[in-house]
Each structure stands twice: as structure tokens, then as C-alpha cells.
N, C-alpha and C positions, 0 to 999 in steps of 0.2 A: 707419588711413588709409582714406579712402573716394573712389573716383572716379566720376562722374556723366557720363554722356555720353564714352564711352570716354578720359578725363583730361581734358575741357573745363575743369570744375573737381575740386579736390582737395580734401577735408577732410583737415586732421590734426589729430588730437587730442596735444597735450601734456598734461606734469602740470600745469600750471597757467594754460595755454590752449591753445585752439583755432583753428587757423591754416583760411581758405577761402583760396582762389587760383587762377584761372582763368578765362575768357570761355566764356560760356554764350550761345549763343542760339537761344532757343524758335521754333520755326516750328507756323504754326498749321494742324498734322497731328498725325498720333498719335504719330508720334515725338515732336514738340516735347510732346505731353502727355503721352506718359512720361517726359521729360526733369525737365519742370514739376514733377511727380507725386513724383520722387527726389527733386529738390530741397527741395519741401514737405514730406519726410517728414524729412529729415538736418535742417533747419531748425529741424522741432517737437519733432525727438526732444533738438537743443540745447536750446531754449526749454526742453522740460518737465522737462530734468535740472538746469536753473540755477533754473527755480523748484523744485522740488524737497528743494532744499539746503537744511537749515536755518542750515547754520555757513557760510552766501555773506558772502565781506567785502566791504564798501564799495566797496572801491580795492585791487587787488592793485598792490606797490611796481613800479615800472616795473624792467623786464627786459631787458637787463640795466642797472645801474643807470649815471643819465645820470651824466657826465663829467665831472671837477673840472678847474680851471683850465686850460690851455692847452698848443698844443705846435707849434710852428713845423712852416710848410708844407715835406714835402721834394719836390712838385715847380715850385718857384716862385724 
């Protein structure tokens, strides 16, 4: 897990993804450029480990897997 801007946003890393979440905003001081600057670096260090991958699949199956038929509402 990584936090940016004392927990504005969060990276987590899972086995098989990677969760951001959180409100960022840059103000144009040096804090907002080192806010910017984390950001950019958590960004490319994703980008460069997913190009990196030789065995990346297409499509990982969705997580957890969508829902078969139906089930009556119980607050209704």
C-alpha cells in the first residue's frame, strides 16, 4: 500500500490488481509539486511493471465473478 499526500490518495496493490482511491488536488506551490512528482512516479513505476510483463493477459476474468440469475429484493 502506498499513500500520496498524507492518504489523499491510496494505492493498493493486489495479486491481481491494483486498487487508486482518493481526491488529490494539486495546488500550484511546491507542495502541490511534490504531490504531482509522487503521483508521477507511483503512476510509471505501474505503467513500467505492466509493460514489463511478458505473460500480461488480454483480459483478467472479472472479480469477483458477475452473478447468475436472480434473487428477490428483501428491502421492498
Amino acid at each position: 500500500m502506498m499513500n500520496i499526500a498524507d492518504d489523499a490518495i491510496n494505492i493498493i496493490n493486489g495479486k491481481t490488481r491494483l486498487t487508486v482511491s482518493g481526491d488529490l488536488t494539486i495546488a500550484r506551490d511546491k507542495a502541490g509539486l511534490a504531490n504531482a512528482l509522487a503521483l508521477y512516479k507511483a503512476l510509471g513505476a505501474i505503467v513500467d511493471s505492466l509493460q514489463n510483463n511478458a505473460s500480461l493477459p488480454e483480459k483478467l476474468a472479472d472479480e469477483p465473478p458477475k452473478p447468475t440469475g436472480s434473487a428477490d429484493n428483501p428491502f421492498i
